[in-house]
Every structure is written in structure tokens, then in C-alpha cells.
C-alpha positions as CSV (number, residue, x, y, z in Angstrom):
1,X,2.8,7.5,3.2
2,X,4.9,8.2,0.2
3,X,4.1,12.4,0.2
4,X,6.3,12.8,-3.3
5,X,4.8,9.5,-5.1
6,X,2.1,9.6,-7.6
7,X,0.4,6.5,-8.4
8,X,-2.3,5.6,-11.1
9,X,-4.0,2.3,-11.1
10,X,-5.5,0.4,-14.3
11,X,-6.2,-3.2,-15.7
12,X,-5.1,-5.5,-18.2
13,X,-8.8,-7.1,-18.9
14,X,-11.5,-6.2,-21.0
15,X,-13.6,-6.4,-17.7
16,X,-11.2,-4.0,-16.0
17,X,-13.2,-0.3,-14.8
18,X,-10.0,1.8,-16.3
19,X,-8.0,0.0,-19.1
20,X,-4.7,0.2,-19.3
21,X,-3.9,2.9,-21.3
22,X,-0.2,4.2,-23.8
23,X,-0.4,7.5,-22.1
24,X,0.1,6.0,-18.3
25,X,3.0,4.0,-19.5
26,X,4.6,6.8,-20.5
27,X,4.0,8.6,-18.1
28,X,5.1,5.9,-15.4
29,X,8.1,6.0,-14.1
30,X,7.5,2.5,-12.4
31,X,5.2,-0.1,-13.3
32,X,4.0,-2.5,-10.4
33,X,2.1,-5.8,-11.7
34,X,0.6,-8.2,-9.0
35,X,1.4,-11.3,-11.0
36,X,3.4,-12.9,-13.6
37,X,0.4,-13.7,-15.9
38,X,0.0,-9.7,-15.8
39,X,3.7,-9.1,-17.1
40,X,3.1,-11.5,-19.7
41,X,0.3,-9.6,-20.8
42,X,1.3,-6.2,-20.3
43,X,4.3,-7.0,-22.4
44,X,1.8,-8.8,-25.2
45,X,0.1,-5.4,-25.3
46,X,2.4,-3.0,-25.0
47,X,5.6,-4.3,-26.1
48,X,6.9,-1.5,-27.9
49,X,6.0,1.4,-25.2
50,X,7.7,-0.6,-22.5
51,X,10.9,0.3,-24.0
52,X,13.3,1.7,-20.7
53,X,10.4,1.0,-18.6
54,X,11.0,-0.9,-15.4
55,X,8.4,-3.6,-14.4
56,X,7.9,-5.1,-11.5
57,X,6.0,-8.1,-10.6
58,X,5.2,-7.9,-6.8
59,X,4.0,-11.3,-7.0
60,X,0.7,-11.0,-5.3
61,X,-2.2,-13.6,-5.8
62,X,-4.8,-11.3,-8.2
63,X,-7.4,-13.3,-5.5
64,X,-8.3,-9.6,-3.8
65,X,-10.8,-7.2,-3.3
66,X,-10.4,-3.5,-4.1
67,X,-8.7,-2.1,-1.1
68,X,-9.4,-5.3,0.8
69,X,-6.7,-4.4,4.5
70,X,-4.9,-7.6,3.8
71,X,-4.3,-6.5,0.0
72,X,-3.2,-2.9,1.1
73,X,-0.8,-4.2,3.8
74,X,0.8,-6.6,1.3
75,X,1.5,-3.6,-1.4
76,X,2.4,-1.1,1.1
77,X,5.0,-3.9,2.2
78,X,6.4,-4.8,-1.3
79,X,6.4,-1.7,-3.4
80,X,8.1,0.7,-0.5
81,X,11.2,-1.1,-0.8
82,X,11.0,0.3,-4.5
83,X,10.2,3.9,-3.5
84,X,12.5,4.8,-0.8
């Protein structure tokens, strides 16, 4: 959809598969959340590497499965605004 746009994915939570890590920040050029409890958070954690960082909260329910149509469809929907 987005042919110049790398993306990375990773949690907040000590139950998360990939934990959010210092090197993705800085290599992110945009950081999407889904919800404000996850800015809070991300900020609580990583404060000082967010420095010049933009985050964005899409404000999406966390209430999804991986990949689940309806989930894809809402992120595809929020976040291309940001990449165009």
C-alpha cells in the first residue's frame, strides 16, 4: 500500500512477543500507539529517547486480535493520513 514505508511493530507489556526496544525508537521516524494508556507508558519508559520523536495516538480500542480485518481496516484508515 505504502511501497516506500517501513514499519516495525512491538509492545509495551511484559506479556508482549517483541518488547519494545531503544534501537526501534531511534530508528522510527513515526511512532503510532493505539491508545492513550500506551503513550502514557511509552513516555514512562522511554522518556528520554523520545526526544524529537513524533507520537501518535490513533486512538484505537487495544480490544483486537493480531491482524483481525476490522483492526487492519481501522489502521490502514488512520495512519495513511500520516504517510502520504
Amino acid at each position: 500500500m505504502w511501497p516506500d514505508v517501513e514499519t516495525d511493530s512491538a509492545g509495551l507489556g511484559n506479556d508482549a512477543d517483541v518488547r519494545l526496544s531503544v534501537e526501534q525508537i531511534e530508528w522510527a521516524t513515526l511512532i503510532f500507539v493505539m491508545e492513550k494508556t500506551h503513550r502514557n507508558k511509552l513516555a514512562k519508559q522511554f522518556k528520554t529517547h523520545l526526544n524529537g520523536k513524533r507520537v501518535i495516538c490513533l486512538d484505537i480500542p487495544d480490544d483486537y486480535d493480531y491482524m483481525q480485518p476490522e483492526l487492519v481496516r481501522l489502521l490502514e484508515n488512520k495512519v495513511g493520513g500520516f504517510l502520504r
